[in-house]
Every structure is written in C-alpha cells, then in structure tokens.
VMD Tcl script that draws the C-alpha trace (Angstrom):
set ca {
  {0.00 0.00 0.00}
  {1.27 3.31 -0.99}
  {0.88 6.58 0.92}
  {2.00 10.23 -0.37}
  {3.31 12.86 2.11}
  {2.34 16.48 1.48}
  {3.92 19.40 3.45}
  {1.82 22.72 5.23}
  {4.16 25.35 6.08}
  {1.99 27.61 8.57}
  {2.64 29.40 11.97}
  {1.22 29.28 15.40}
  {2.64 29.49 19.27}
  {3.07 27.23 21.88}
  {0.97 27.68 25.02}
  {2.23 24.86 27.86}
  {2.10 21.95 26.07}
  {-0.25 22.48 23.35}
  {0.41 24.24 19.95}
  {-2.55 27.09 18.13}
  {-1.70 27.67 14.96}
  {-2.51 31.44 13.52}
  {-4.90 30.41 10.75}
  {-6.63 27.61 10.09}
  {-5.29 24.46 8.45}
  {-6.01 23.93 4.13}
  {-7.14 20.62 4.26}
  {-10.47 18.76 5.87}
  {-11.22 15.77 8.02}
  {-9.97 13.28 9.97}
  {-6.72 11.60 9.70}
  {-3.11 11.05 11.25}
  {-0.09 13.77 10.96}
  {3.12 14.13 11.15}
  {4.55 17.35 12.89}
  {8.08 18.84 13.12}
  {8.38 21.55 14.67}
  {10.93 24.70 13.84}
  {11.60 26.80 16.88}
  {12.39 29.99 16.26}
  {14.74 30.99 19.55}
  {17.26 33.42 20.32}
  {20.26 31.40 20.46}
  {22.14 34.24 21.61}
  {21.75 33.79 25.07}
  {20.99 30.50 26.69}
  {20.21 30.75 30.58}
  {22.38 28.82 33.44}
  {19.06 26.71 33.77}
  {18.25 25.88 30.26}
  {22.11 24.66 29.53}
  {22.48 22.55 32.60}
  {18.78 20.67 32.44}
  {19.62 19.66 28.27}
  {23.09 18.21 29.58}
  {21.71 16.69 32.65}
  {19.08 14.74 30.29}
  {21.25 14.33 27.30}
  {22.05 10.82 26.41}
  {25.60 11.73 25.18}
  {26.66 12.94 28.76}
  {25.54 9.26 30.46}
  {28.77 7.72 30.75}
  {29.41 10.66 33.34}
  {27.45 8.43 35.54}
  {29.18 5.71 35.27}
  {31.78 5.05 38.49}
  {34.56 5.24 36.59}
  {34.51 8.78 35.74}
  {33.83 10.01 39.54}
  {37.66 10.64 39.66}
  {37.02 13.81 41.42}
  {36.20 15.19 45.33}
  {35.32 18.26 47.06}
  {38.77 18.13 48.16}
  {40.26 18.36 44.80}
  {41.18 21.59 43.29}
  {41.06 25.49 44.51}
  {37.72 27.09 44.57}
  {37.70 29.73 41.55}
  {36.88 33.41 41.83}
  {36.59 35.51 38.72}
  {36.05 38.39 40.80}
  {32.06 38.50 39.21}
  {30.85 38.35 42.76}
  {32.30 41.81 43.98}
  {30.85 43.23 40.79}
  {26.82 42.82 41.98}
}
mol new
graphics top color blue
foreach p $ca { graphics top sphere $p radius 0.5 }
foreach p [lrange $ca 0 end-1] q [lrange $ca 1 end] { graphics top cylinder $p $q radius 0.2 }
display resetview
C-alpha cells in the first residue's frame, strides 16, 4: 500500500504543552499527521538553567554516571573566583 506525504508550512505558538496555529489548516477531516516543529529561539543567550537541564538529560553525557569517571572530590582543586561576585 502506498501513501504520499504532502507538506503545510503555517505558523502558530506554543501555550504549555499544546500548539494554536494562527490560521486555520487547508485541508479537511480526519486523519493522522506528522509534525516537526521549527523553533524559532534566540540562540544568543541561553540561561544557566536551560544549559544545565539539556546536559543533565542528554544521552551523550551518560557515561558521566558511570563510576569510573567520579575521579574527582570536594577536596580536589582550589575554589575559583573571577572576581564576578564583587561586581553585583
């Protein structure tokens, strides 16, 4: 059985987890979809927050769990100061 694929390009926003679209969609009924989204994000600036939760959950990073690779303590090292703090 043979199925054909045809594209929409449209708009909308993103409001918790659900997306509205700006205009309504060219085509009727019922059937199943296939959507891929295109974020349009400042990628500029990327807060503390945002950074650490996508490495935290990245697959790639998992083998920092592993026991191996806890080589490190508190102990280790010399605290760093970039002097940042005396600037606020």
């Amino acid at each position: 059985m043979a199925t054909s694929v045809r594209a929409i390009e449209t708009t909308g926003v993103i409001e918790g987890n659900q997306l509205r679209l700006d205009a309504p969609l060219p085509v009727f009924g019922l059937g199943r979809v296939r959507v891929i989204l295109l974020l349009e994000e400042d990628t500029a600036e990327i807060d503390e927050e945002e950074w650490l939760y996508a490495a935290a959950t990245n697959p790639a990073f998992s083998f920092l769990k592993e026991p191996a690779e806890d080589i490190y303590t508190l102990a280790d090292g010399r605290p760093f100061d970039d002097g940042s703090a005396n600037e606020r």
